[in-house]
C-alpha positions in Angstrom: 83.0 107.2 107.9 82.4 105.3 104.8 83.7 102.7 103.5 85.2 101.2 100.3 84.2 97.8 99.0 88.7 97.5 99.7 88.0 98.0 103.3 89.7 101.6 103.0 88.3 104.7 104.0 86.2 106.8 101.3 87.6 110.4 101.6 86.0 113.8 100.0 88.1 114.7 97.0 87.4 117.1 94.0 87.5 114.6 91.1 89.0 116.8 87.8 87.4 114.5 85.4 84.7 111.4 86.1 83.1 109.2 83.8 79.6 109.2 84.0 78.2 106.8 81.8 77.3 103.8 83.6 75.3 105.9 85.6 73.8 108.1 83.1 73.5 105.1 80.3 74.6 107.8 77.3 78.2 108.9 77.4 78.8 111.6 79.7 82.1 113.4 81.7 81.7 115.3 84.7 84.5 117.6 85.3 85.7 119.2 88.4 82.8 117.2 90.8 82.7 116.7 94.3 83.5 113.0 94.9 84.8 110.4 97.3 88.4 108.8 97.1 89.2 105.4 98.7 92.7 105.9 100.8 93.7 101.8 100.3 92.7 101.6 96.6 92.2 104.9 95.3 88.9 104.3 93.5 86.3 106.9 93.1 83.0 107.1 92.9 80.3 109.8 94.0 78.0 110.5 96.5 74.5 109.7 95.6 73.3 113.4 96.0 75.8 114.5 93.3 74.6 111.1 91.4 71.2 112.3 91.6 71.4 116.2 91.2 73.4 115.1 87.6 70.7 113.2 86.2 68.2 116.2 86.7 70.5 118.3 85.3 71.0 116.4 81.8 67.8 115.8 81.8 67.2 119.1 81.8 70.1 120.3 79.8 69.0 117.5 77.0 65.1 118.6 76.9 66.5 122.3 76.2 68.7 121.2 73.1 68.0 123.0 70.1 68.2 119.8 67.5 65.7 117.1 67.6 66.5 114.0 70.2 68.9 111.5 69.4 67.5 108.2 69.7 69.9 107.7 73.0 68.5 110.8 74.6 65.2 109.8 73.8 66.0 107.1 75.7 67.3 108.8 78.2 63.8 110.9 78.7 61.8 107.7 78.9 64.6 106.0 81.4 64.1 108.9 84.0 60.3 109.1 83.6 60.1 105.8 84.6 58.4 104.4 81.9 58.5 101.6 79.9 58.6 101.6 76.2 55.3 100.4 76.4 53.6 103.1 78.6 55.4 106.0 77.1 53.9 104.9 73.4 50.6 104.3 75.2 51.1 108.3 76.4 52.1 109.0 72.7 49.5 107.5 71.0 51.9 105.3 69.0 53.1 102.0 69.1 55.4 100.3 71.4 58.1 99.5 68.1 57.9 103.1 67.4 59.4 104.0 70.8 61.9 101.1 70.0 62.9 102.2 66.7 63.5 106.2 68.2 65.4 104.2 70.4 67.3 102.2 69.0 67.9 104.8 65.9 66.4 102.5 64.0 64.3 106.3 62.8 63.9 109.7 63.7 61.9 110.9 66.0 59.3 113.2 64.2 59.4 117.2 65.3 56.1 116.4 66.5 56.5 113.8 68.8 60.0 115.2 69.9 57.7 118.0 71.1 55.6 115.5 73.1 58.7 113.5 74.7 59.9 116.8 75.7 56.4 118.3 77.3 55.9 114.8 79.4 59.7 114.8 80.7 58.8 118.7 81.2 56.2 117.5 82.9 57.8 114.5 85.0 60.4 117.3 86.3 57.6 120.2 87.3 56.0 116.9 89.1 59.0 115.5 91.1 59.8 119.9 92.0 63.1 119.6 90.0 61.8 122.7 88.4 59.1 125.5 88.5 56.9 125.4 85.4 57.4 129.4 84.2 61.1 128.4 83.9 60.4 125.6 81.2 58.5 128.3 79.2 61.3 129.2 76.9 62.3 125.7 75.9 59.3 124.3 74.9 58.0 127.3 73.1 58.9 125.4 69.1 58.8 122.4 68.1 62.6 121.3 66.9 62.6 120.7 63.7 66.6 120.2 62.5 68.0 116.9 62.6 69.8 115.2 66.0 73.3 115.6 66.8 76.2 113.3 65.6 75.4 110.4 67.8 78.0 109.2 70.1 78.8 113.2 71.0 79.2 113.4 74.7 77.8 115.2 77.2 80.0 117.8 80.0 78.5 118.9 82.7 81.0 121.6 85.0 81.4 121.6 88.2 78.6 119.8 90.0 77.6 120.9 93.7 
C-alpha cells in the first residue's frame, strides 16, 4: 500500500489529463495515464514506471520531429543523455557557450549540428535498449533543415501504459 505525504492511501486511478512538466522540464500533458490518487487529499501523481516510460518516449518522439530542435528540446536531449553542457560541446566539437546559447535560444541550432544532437541521443537510447537501432533508421536519414517550432508549443503524449 502506498502512501501519500497526507497520510492517505495512494489509489490506482486513470488520470484524464496530467501535467507533466516538472518532470519533463519543457511543457508537456499526458492524457488518459495510469496514475495514483491519494483517498484523504486527492492529489495525484504517477508511478515512476509511467514517469520513466514518458521520458523515453518524448525523447523519442522529439528526436523524430521534422523541424530543427527548439532550444528547450535541445535541452531536453542533453538533460536525458546525462551530460553537461560542457561534455556535450566537448562531443560536438563546439564550445560550451554554444550549447548555452541553443539552449537558452539565445541561436539556432545549425541543421548540422541538430543532426549530431539527434545521432548521440539516437545513440544514448540504442545504448540504455530503449530502442533497436534499424528502428531509428528512418528518422535520422536528413538532416532538418526548416526552422524550430513556435516555442512554448506543448507536447501530448496519449494514453501512457
Amino acid at each position: 500500500m502506498l502512501k501519500c505525504d497526507c497520510g492517505g492511501r495512494l489509489r490506482k486511478t486513470v488520470l484524464s489529463q496530467y501535467d507533466f512538466t516538472a518532470f519533463a522540464g519543457i511543457s508537456s500533458t499526458l492524457r488518459n495515464v495510469q496514475g495514483l490518487q491519494c483517498d484523504v487529499c486527492h492529489g495525484t501523481t504517477l508511478d515512476g514506471m509511467v514517469i520513466n516510460g514518458t521520458l523515453r518516449a518524448m525523447e523519442i518522439e522529439i528526436a523524430k520531429q521534422p523541424e530543427r530542435l527548439s532550444h528547450e528540446h535541445a535541452r531536453f536531449l542533453r538533460q536525458r543523455m546525462r551530460l553537461t553542457q560542457q561534455a556535450l560541446a566537448e562531443r560536438m566539437s563546439v564550445a560550451r557557450e554554444t550549447v548555452a546559447d541553443w539552449e537558452r535560444g539565445a541561436s539556432t541550432i545549425s541543421p548540422q549540428h541538430d543532426y549530431i544532437l539527434r545521432s548521440l541521443a539516437m545513440a544514448h537510447l540504442v545504448e540504455t535498449g530503449t530502442v533497436q537501432k534499424e528502428d531509428l533508421l528512418d528518422t535520422m536519414r536528413e538532416t532538418r533543415t526548416s526552422f524550430p517550432r513556435k516555442v512554448g508549443l506543448p507536447i501530448l503524449i496519449g494514453k501512457v501504459a
